[in-house]
N, C-alpha and C positions, 0 to 999 in steps of 0.2 A: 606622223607616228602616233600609236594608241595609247590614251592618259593612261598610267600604270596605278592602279588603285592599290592604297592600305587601308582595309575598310576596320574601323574601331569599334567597334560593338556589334558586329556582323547580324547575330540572333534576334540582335531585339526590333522592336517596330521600324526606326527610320535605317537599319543596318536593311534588313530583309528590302523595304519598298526600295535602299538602293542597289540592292541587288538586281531587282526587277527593273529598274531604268537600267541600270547597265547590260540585261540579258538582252535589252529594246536595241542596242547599239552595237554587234559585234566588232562591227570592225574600225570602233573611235575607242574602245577600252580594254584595257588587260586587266583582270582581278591578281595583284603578283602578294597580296596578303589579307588572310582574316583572320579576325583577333575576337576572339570571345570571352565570358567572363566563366559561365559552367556549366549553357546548356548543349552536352558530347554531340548531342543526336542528331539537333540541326545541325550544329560545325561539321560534323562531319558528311552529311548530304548538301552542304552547300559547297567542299571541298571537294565532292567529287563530280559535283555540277559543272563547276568554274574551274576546275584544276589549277587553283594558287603554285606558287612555288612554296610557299610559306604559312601555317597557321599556328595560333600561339592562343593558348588556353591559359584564361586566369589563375584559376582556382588548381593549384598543384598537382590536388589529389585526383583531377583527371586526367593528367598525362598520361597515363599506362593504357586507360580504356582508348583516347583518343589515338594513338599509338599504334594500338591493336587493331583498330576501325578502318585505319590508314596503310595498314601494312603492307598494302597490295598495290598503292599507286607511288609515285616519286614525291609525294609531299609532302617538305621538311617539316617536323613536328618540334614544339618546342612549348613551355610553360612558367607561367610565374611573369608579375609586376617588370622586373629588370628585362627579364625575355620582350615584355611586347615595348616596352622605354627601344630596346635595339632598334626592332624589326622596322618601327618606323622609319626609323633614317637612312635605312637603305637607301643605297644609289640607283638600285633598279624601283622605287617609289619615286612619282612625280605627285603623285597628290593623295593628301589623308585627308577620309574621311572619317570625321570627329562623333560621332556617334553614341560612344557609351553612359551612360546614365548618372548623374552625381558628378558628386567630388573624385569620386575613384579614375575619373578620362584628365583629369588634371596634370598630374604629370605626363603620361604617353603625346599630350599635346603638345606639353612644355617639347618633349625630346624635340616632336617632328618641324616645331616654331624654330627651334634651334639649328635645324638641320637647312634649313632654307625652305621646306617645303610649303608646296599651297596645301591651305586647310580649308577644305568645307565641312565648316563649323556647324553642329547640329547639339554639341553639347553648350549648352549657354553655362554653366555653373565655372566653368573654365576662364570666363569674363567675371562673372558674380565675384567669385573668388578672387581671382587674383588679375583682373583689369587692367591694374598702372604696369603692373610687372609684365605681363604678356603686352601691354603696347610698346614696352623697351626694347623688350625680346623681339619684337614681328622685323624693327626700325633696324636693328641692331644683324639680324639676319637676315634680311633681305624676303622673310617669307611672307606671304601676303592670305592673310583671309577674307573667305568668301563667306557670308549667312546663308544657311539652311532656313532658319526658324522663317517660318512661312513671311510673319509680321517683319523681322529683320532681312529679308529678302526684298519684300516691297520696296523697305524704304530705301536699299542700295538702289534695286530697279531705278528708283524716282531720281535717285538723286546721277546716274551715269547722266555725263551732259551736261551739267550743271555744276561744274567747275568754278569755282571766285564766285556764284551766286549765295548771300548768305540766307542761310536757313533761318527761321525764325521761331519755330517748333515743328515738333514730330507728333503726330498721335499714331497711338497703337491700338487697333483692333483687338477686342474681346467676344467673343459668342457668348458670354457670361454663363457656359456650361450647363446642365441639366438642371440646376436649382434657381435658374434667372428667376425674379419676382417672390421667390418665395419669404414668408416673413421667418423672423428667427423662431417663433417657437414649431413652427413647421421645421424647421432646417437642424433643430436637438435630435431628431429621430431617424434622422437619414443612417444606412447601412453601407460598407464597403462596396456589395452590390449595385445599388441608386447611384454613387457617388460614379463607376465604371460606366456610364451609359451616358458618353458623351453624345450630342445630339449629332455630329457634322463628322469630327473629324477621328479619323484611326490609330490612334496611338494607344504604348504601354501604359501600364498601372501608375506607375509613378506621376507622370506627368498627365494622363488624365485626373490625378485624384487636387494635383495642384491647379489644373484648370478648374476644377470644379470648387475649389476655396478665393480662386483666385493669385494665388502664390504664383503661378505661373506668368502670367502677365507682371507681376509683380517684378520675379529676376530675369524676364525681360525689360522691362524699364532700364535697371540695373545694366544690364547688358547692350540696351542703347549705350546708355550714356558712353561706353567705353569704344563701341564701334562707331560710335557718330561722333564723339567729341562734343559731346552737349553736356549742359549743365541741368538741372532735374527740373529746373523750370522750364525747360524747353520739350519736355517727354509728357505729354498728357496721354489718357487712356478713355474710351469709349468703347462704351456696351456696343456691339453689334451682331446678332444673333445669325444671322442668315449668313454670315462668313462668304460673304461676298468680295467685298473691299478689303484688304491683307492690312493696310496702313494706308496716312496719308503722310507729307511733307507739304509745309505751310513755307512759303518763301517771303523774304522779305518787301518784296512788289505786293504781296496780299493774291499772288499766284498761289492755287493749291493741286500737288499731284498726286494722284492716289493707283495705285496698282490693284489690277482686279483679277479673280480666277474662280473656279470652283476648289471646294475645300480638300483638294488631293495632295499631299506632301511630295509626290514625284514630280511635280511641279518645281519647288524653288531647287531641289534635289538636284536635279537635270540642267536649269539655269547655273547651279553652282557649280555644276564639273565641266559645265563647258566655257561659262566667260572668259571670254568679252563676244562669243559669240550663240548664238542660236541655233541646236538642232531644228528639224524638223519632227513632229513624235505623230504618235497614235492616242496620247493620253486624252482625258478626253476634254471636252469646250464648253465653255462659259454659255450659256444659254440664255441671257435676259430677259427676255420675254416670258419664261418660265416663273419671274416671282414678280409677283404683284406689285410688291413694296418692300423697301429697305429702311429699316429703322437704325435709329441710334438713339442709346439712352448714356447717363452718367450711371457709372460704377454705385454701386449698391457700398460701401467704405464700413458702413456702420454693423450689417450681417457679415460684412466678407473683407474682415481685419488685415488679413496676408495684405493683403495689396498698401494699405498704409503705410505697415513695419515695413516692407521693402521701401520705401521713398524713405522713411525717417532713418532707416542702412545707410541708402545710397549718402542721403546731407551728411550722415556722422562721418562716414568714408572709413578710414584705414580696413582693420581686420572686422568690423561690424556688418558686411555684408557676408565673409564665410560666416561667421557666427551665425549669420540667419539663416544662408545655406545648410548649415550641419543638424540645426535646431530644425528645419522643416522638412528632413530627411528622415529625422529622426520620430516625427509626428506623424508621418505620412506610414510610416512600419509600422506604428501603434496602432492607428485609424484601419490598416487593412487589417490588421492581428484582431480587431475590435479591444484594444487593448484602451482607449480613448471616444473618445466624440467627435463627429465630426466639427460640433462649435469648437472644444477644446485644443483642436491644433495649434488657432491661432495664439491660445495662453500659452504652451511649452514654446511657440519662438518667441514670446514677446519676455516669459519670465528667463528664457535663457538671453537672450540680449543684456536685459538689466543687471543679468549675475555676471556673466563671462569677462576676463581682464579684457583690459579694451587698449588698443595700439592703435597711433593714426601713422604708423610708418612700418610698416609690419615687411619684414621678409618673406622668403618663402618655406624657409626651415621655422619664422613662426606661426605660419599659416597652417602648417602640419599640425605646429602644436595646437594654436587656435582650435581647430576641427574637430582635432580627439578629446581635447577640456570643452567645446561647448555639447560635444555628444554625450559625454560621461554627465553634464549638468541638465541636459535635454531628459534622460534616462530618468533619473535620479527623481525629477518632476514627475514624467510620465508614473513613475511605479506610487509615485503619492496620490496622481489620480487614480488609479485603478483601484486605488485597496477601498 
């Protein structure tokens, strides 16, 4: 029977590329829902691509246009937070895909974890966040996740087989972004623009602008920890530009395996909806012979702060790593607004950390709170840099 998809964030970079793996596969998947946050136009040309049963638009004030878009085929319209929380747990859903951007895919995830369902997880901030809670949850429902994020996909990859072998550390690959090598007073004048011009790989604003400070690697670290059961000493990170090697897994024998591919996202995408087994694709092939040389350097820590404050998150634990999630959400809107500096990100997460009330045993009704008191503090900074 054909995996029945809920795809989470349909519009944006890894919704669309899994759109296009699953166009690759007719007859291994059903699209039965897309869920968007507010842009009508794709939803609605991706709805009548796929013919959903189902799509569910964030933002309210587009139900009527979307509605009207739609009027003409069978597919059930619906909108608003609580609408897509449902949609997920459908019994005609086998598998969500986690896709939407931020703290905002948090709950919709929490639903589909609860409902039993498999997630292939492409929103990391859902880990960031709330971690210990969603490892309760997976144990506790029986649903099981699968990693997207290219680097979290390797090191599943590495580790299938390797059952009772204990690990000894993880490294996570970096391309170190468009500003590799640069010194800091070169790196005070970078533009929203510069900052967009990842060198390899295809993704949205957001998480290009956190690849390029490094944040991104950063709440993956974070986001190992909780998918692999390691402790922050076990999660190291390397520069490696040519985005070759996805990760490696260091085993206790002084055995090391590493997962390779070209830097295409339909890659772990396509692994994650089908494990435990292997299509056959078109996408395209690793090439070796193509590069000369493969480097690896250490993290630059001293220009490209982000990556620090996520380890000194992960050691404090409870509610300190949303704080740093909300705070570099909120940095990253400023930086494209030009409302900040590119240096200056890493100061609104570092001085919202040190302000924000801190819990080492936090729920999830205060994780909400957490979010919206360290964004109102994140703000509050930002509008004193600007002036």
């Amino acid at each position: 029977m054909p995996e029945r998809i809920a795809l989470l964030g349909s519009t944006g970079s890894i919704g669309s590329q899994s759109l296009d793996v699953i166009s690759r596969f007719p007859g291994e998947f059903i699209v039965e829902v897309l869920i968007a946050g507010n842009n009508v136009d794709l939803l609605t040309k991706q709805a009548k691509q796929f013919h959903p049963d189902t799509v569910v638009i964030g933002n309210v004030d587009h139900y009527h246009q979307l509605k009207e878009n739609l009027k003409d085929t069978n597919v059930k319209v619906y909108a608003g937070n609580k609408a897509i929380e449902q949609v997920v747990t459908s019994t005609n859903v086998d598998v969500v895909i986690a896709s939407i951007v931020g703290y905002s895919g948090l709950r919709p995830t929490i639903a589909a974890i609860e409902a039993g369902k498999k997630i292939a997880l492409a929103n990391k901030e859902t880990l960031v966040v709330a971690g210990e809670i969603i490892g309760r949850l997976v144990k506790e429902s029986g649903s099981r996740i699968i990693p997207v994020d290219s680097e979290h996909s390797a090191i599943f990859q590495c580790l299938v087989g390797e059952a009772g072998n204990p690990i000894e550390k993880i490294t996570l690959t970096a391309s170190g972004g468009p500003f590799l090598s640069w010194t800091g007073e070169m790196l005070k004048n970078i533009k929203p623009v510069d900052a967009l011009k990842h060198p390899n790989w295809d993704m949205g604003s957001k998480i290009t602008i956190d690849s390029a400070s490094l944040m991104n690697k950063g709440l993956e670290v974070i986001e190992a920890k909780w998918l692999f059961d390691l402790s922050p000493e076990q999660i190291s990170v390397i520069i490696h530009p040519q985005s070759v090697i996805h990760s490696f897994v260091h085993f206790a024998d002084g055995s090391v395996k590493a997962q390779l591919g070209v830097p295409d996202m339909r890659v772990p995408i396509l692994y994650a909806l089908t494990y435990p087994d292997r299509l056959k694709s078109d996408l395209p092939r690793l090439k070796l012979n193509e590069y000369k040389t493969l480097t690896f350097n250490e993290p630059d820590i001293k220009n490209f702060r982000n990556l620090s404050l996520a380890y000194d998150a992960l050691k404090e634990g409870g509610n300190m790593p949303c704080i740093l999630n909300a705070a570099n959400e909120m940095a990253v809107e400023a930086f494209l607004s030009e409302e900040i500096d590119f240096m200056q990100m890493p100061d609104v997460v570092e001085y919202t950390m040190e302000s924000a009330l801190y819990s080492n045993k936090p729920d999830l009704d205060f994780l909400e709170v957490t979010d919206g008191n360290a964004r109102k503090i994140a703000k509050t900074y930002i509008n004193k840099l600007h002036k």
